[in-house]
N, C-alpha and C positions, 0 to 999 in steps of 0.2 A: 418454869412457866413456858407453856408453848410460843412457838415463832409466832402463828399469827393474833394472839392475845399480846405478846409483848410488841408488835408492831400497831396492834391496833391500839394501845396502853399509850404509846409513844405519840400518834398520829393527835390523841386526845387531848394528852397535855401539852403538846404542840397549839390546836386549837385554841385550848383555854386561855396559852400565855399570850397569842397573838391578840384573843379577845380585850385581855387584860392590858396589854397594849393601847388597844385604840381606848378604851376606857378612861386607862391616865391620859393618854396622848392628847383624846380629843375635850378630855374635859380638865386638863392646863388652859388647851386654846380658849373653852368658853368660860374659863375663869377671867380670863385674860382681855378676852371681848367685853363682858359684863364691868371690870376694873375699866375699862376705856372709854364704855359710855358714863362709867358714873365718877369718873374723878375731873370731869373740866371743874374750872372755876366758874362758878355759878354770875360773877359778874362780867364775866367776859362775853361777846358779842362781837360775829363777823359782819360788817355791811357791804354787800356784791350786789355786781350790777351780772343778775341773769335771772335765769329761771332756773325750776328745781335744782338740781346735782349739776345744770350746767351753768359757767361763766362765759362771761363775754369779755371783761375788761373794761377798766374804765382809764380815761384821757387823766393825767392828774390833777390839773386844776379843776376837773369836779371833781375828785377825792377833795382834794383842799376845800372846797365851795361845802361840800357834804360835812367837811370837819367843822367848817365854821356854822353849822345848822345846830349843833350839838352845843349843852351848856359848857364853860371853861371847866368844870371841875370832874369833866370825864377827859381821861388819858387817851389818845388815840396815837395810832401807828399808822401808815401806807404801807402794804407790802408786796414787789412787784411781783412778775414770774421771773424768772430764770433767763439770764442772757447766755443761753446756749450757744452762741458763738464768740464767747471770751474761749478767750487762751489764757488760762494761768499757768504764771511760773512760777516757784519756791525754791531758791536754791539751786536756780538752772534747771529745775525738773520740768515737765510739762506736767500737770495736776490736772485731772477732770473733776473740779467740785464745783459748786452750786454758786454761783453768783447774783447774790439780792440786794437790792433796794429798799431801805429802809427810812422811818425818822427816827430822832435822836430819842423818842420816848418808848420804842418796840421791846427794850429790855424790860423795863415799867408796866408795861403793858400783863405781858406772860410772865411777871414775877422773876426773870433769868438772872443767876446768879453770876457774876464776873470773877473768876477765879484768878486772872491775874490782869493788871493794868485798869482800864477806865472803856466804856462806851462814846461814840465822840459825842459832843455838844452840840445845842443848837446853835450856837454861833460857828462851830467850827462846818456846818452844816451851811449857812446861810452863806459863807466864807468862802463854799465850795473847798473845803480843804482836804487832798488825797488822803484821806487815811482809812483804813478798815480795823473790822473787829474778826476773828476767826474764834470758829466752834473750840471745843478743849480737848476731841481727837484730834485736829490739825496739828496745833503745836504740840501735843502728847507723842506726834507720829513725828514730827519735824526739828522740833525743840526751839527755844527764844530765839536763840544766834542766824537759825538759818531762818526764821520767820519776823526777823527785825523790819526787812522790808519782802513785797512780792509784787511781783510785776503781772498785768493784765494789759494783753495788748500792745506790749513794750512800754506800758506806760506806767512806775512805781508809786507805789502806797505805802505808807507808813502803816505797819500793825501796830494799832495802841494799846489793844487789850484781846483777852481771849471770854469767851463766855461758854458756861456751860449748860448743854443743850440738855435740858429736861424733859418730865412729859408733858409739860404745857406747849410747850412749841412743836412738840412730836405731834400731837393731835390737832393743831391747825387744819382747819378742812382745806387747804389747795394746798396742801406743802406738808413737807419734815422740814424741819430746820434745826433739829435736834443733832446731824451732825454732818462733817463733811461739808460745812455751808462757809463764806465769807460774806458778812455785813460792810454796805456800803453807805454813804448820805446818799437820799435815794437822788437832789438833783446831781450830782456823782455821776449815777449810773446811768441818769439817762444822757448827759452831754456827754459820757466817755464809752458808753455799749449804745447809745443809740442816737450817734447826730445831734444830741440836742432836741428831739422830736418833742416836745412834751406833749403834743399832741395823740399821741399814737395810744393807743390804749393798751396800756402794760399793767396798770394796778390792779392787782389779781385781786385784792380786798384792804377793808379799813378795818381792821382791829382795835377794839375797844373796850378800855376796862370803866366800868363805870357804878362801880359802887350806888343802891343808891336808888339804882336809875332799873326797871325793866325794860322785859325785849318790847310791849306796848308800849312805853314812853320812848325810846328812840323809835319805834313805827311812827308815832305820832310826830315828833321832832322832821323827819323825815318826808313823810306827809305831807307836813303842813308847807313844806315851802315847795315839792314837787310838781303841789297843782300849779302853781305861778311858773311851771315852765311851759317853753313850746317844745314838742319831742322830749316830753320827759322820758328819761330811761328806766327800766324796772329795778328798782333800789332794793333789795330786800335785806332784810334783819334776822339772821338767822344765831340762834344758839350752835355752837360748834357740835354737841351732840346730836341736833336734828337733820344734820347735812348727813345724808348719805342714809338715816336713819332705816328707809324701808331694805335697801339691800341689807344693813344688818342683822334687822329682825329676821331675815330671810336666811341668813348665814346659820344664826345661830340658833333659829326651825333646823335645818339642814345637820349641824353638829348634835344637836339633841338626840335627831332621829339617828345618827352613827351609834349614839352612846348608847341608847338604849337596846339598838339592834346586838351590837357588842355584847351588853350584858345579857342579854338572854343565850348569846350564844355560850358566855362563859358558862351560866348557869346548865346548860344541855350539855357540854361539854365535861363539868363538874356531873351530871349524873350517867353520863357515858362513862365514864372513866368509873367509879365505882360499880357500876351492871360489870366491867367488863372482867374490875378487877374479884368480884365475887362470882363470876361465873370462872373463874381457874378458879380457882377454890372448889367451885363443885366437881369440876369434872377432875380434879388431883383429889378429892375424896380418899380414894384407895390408898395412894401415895402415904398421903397424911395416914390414914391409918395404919397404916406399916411402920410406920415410924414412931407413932406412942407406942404400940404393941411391942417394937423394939426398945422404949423406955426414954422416947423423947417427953420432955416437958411443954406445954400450953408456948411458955416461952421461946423455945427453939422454935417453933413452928412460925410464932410471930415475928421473930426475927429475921427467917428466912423470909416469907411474904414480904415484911417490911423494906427487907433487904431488894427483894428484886424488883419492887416498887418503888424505890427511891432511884436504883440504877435507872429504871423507865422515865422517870419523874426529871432527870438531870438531862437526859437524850432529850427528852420534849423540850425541857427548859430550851436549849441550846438551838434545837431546833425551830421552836417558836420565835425566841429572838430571831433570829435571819430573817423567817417569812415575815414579821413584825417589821423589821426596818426595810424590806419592802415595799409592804403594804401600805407602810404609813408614806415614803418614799413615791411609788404610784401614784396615789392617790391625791398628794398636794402637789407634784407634776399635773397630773389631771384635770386637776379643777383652776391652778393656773394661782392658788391659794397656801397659806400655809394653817393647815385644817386639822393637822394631828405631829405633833411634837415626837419627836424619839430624841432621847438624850441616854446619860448614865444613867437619871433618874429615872425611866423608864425602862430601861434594860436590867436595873438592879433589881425593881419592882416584879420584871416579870420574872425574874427567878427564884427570888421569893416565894412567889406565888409557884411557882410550880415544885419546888419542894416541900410548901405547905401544902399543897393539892397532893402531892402524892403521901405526906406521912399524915394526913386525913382521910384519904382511899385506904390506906393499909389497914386503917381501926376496924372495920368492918368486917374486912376477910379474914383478917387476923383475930378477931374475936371469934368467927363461925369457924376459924380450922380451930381454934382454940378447943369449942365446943366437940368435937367430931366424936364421937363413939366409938373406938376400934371395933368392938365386938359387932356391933352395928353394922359398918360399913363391909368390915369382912363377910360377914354373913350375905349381905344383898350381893356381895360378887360370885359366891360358889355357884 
């Protein structure tokens, strides 16, 4: 095969695999996206005091007031934000994890499994009693002994139980608390991360599971007693899959349009690489002909072909992958996103693909040298 047909053989399945690349890559992510809008739990419901995609915060005793607007036989939670200025220690370590406020029913709430020990109580709640709960990488990462107790602020808390963070609490609109988190009682949190303010508006949202009940009957709930305030605040009722909802339809326009570009490229790239690999074939005409004349069979010829299309076929592979982790690398630096996946499974994927790309290009060529006419071809050369 000439240098610049086997550079340009290379340069193609290069292409293809990178195509093939963003293909799986970006269409994991919108598998991934699509599973995320459609797995909440249909009876769960955030109540936040803001507008669109933004929050404000609410003072707790209106959460409390708002809980008590709500029939008794829906489950609610308070859940705050984040006291960015605890200090936790584990074990004399200094730990940057998430520090929340919670009530005794948040596990209830999100369905969260307790995989070792108990959640604390409402009395141990009303008690003020120091105790927390930690995610199930904490003590996965720490172990029982050294997570018996942990200290915030110098001041220690009994861990009573560990929970495991699922995707129900992954998909909370103002939060993960799927891992890396410590549950507190949320009056806890505010007489020991904030003064005692309860004033101050830290409750990020009411979570609420309510079987039963739609996101119209808590509006209505809600409603109904708001007009009776003075400076009422804007209370809204959102399903966890409509917050944020326009930027993901937007996302996943955006990933579409990747996949789709992708495959057209694979597909151009899939007919580049066969034009390229049946144009050596033509211009080795003579070649080939020399060699049945000499008493080659169909099959040597195709096995050579084969043979130096598959060497091609494994350069590109190798090569592809690189430009692939990349490209994919790039481009979710760039958007600030993680927008195209590269794993094994995608590295495996593209080489596959490019040793199937190239013992597919081979059939072609390999079939028209198969064909070649010595007598033929010798003749047009005198």
């Amino acid at each position: 095969m000439k240098p610049l047909y086997r550079t340009l053989l290379v340069i193609g399945i290069a292409m293809g695999v990178v195509a093939t690349s963003l293909i799986f890559g970006v269409g994991q992510v919108m598998v991934m996206h699509m599973q995320e809008r459609s797995g909440y739990d249909s009876d769960v419901y955030i109540l936040h005091h803001g507008s669109g995609n933004t929050i404000y915060g609410m003072p707790l005793d209106l959460a409390r007031e708002i809980r008590g607007w709500l029939p008794e036989d829906i489950t609610a939670s308070v859940i705050s934000s984040d006291a960015h200025d605890a200090v936790v220690r584990i074990d004399a370590e200094v730990w940057d994890a998430d520090v929340i406020g919670v009530d005794a029913d948040f596990p209830a709430v999100f369905g969260m499994d307790l995989t070792n020990g108990r959640f604390f109580t409402k009395a141990e709640q009303e008690n003020r009693r120091r105790v927390c709960v930690v995610t199930s990488d904490l003590m996965a990462l720490f172990g029982e002994d050294a997570l018996e107790l942990l200290t915030v602020n110098g001041i220690e808390y009994k861990v009573i139980g560990t929970v495991q963070g699922d995707a129900g609490t992954a998909r909370t609109p103002f939060g993960n608390y799927s891992s890396n988190t410590i549950f507190f009682p949320i009056e806890v949190w505010y007489e020991d991360f904030n003064q005692g303010e309860f004033r101050h508006r830290l409750i990020m949202q009411l979570a609420v599971h309510s079987p039963g009940y739609s996101k119209a009957d808590l509006a209505r709930f809600v409603s109904h007693n708001l007009i009776h305030m003075e400076d009422a605040p804007a209370i809204k009722v959102s399903a966890p899959n409509e917050i944020g909802y326009s930027s993901w339809v937007q996302d996943l326009l955006i990933l579409t349009g990747i996949f789709f570009v992708a495959f057209i490229v694979f597909l151009l790239a899939g007919l580049n690489i066969i034009q390229i690999a049946s144009a050596n074939v033509y211009d080795q005409q003579r070649i080939f002909g020399l060699k049945v004349a000499l008493g080659a069979l169909p099959r040597h010829l195709a096995g050579e072909i084969t043979g130096e299309i598959t060497a091609c076929a494994l350069q590109g592979g190798y090569l592809g992958i690189v430009l692939a982790g990349i490209v994919n690398t790039v481009m979710n630096q760039r958007v600030g996103q993680y927008w195209a996946a590269f794993n094994v499974f995608t590295a495996i994927a593209g080489m596959l693909l490019s040793l199937l790309v190239g013992w597919i290009t081979a059939i072609i060529p390999a079939r028209q040298a198969a064909k070649i006419d010595p007598v033929l071809v010798l003749r047009e050369e005198r």
